[in-house]
Residue, then its C-alpha position, 0 to 999 in steps of 0.5 A: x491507534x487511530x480510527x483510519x489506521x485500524x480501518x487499514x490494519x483490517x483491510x491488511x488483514x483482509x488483503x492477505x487472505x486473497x490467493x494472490x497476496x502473500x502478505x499486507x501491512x500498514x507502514x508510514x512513510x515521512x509524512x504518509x501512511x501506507x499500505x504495503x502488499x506482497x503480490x505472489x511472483x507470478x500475480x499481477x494485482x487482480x481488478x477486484x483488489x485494485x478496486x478495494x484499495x481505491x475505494x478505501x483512498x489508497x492510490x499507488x505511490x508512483x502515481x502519487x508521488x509522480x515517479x513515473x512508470x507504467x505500474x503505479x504501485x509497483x515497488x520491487x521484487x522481492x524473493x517469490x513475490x513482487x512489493x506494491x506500494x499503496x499512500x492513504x490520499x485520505x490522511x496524506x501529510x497528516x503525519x509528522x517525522x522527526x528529525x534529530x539533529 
Protein backbone atom coordinates (compact mmCIF):
# COMPACT_ATOMS: atom_id res chain seq x y z
CA UNK A 1 0.00 0.00 0.00
CA UNK A 2 1.10 3.01 -0.63
CA UNK A 3 1.84 6.43 1.29
CA UNK A 4 -1.18 8.60 -0.13
CA UNK A 5 -3.57 5.52 -0.04
CA UNK A 6 -2.81 4.97 3.56
CA UNK A 7 -3.12 8.54 4.18
CA UNK A 8 -6.78 8.18 2.60
CA UNK A 9 -7.67 5.02 4.26
CA UNK A 10 -7.15 7.15 7.58
CA UNK A 11 -8.78 9.91 6.47
CA UNK A 12 -11.84 7.38 5.78
CA UNK A 13 -11.58 6.14 8.98
CA UNK A 14 -11.47 9.74 10.36
CA UNK A 15 -14.50 10.66 8.17
CA UNK A 16 -16.96 7.89 9.40
CA UNK A 17 -16.67 9.12 13.06
CA UNK A 18 -18.37 12.53 11.82
CA UNK A 19 -22.44 12.15 12.85
CA UNK A 20 -23.30 12.76 9.53
CA UNK A 21 -21.23 9.84 7.76
CA UNK A 22 -22.34 6.65 7.88
CA UNK A 23 -19.72 5.21 6.20
CA UNK A 24 -16.28 6.22 4.08
CA UNK A 25 -13.96 4.21 1.92
CA UNK A 26 -11.12 4.37 -0.42
CA UNK A 27 -12.10 2.82 -4.21
CA UNK A 28 -10.27 3.28 -7.38
CA UNK A 29 -11.76 3.97 -10.47
CA UNK A 30 -10.25 3.07 -14.18
CA UNK A 31 -7.35 5.18 -13.82
CA UNK A 32 -8.21 7.10 -10.44
CA UNK A 33 -8.42 6.67 -6.43
CA UNK A 34 -11.08 7.65 -4.77
CA UNK A 35 -12.89 8.17 -1.73
CA UNK A 36 -16.33 7.17 -1.35
CA UNK A 37 -18.47 8.76 1.66
CA UNK A 38 -22.12 7.89 2.80
CA UNK A 39 -23.84 10.94 4.03
CA UNK A 40 -26.65 10.14 6.50
CA UNK A 41 -30.36 10.60 4.42
CA UNK A 42 -31.13 13.62 5.54
CA UNK A 43 -27.40 15.38 5.94
CA UNK A 44 -26.05 17.35 3.43
CA UNK A 45 -22.05 17.55 3.28
CA UNK A 46 -21.26 19.62 6.45
CA UNK A 47 -18.66 22.70 5.51
CA UNK A 48 -16.23 21.47 7.79
CA UNK A 49 -15.93 18.30 5.76
CA UNK A 50 -15.84 19.79 2.38
CA UNK A 51 -13.07 21.47 3.63
CA UNK A 52 -11.09 18.53 5.01
CA UNK A 53 -11.58 16.60 1.79
CA UNK A 54 -10.25 19.60 -0.32
CA UNK A 55 -7.37 20.06 1.82
CA UNK A 56 -6.49 16.53 1.27
CA UNK A 57 -6.96 17.14 -2.93
CA UNK A 58 -10.16 15.30 -2.99
CA UNK A 59 -12.59 17.09 -5.43
CA UNK A 60 -15.84 16.01 -6.37
CA UNK A 61 -16.09 13.65 -9.17
CA UNK A 62 -18.96 15.35 -11.14
CA UNK A 63 -16.85 18.57 -10.87
CA UNK A 64 -13.84 16.57 -12.17
CA UNK A 65 -15.06 14.41 -14.47
CA UNK A 66 -17.35 17.36 -15.91
CA UNK A 67 -20.77 15.43 -15.57
CA UNK A 68 -22.78 18.41 -14.70
CA UNK A 69 -25.02 18.83 -11.80
CA UNK A 70 -25.24 21.37 -9.26
CA UNK A 71 -23.68 18.88 -6.49
CA UNK A 72 -20.33 18.12 -7.35
CA UNK A 73 -19.74 14.85 -5.26
CA UNK A 74 -23.28 13.66 -5.32
CA UNK A 75 -23.49 9.91 -6.70
CA UNK A 76 -26.74 8.61 -5.62
CA UNK A 77 -29.03 7.60 -3.12
CA UNK A 78 -28.86 4.57 -1.39
CA UNK A 79 -31.30 2.97 1.21
CA UNK A 80 -31.04 5.70 4.53
CA UNK A 81 -28.08 7.36 2.98
CA UNK A 82 -27.09 9.54 0.10
CA UNK A 83 -23.39 8.45 -1.70
CA UNK A 84 -20.78 11.10 -2.70
CA UNK A 85 -18.02 10.58 -4.48
CA UNK A 86 -14.53 12.35 -4.10
CA UNK A 87 -11.16 11.44 -7.18
CA UNK A 88 -7.79 12.23 -5.45
CA UNK A 89 -6.47 15.23 -8.01
CA UNK A 90 -3.24 14.65 -6.29
CA UNK A 91 -2.70 11.01 -7.74
CA UNK A 92 -5.13 11.29 -10.71
CA UNK A 93 -4.26 8.83 -13.86
CA UNK A 94 -1.31 7.40 -11.82
CA UNK A 95 -3.37 4.27 -11.67
CA UNK A 96 -3.41 1.60 -14.50
CA UNK A 97 -6.71 -0.96 -15.56
CA UNK A 98 -6.45 -3.67 -17.42
CA UNK A 99 -7.88 -4.92 -19.78
CA UNK A 100 -8.15 -8.79 -20.63
CA UNK A 101 -9.28 -9.26 -24.23
Amino acid sequence: MSDREAALRDLAARLREDDAVSDAFVAKSFTDQQLILDLEDDASLPRELADLLAAHDLRGANEVYGSGGSDPSFAGDLEGATRHQFVDTRTRGDHQSYVVD
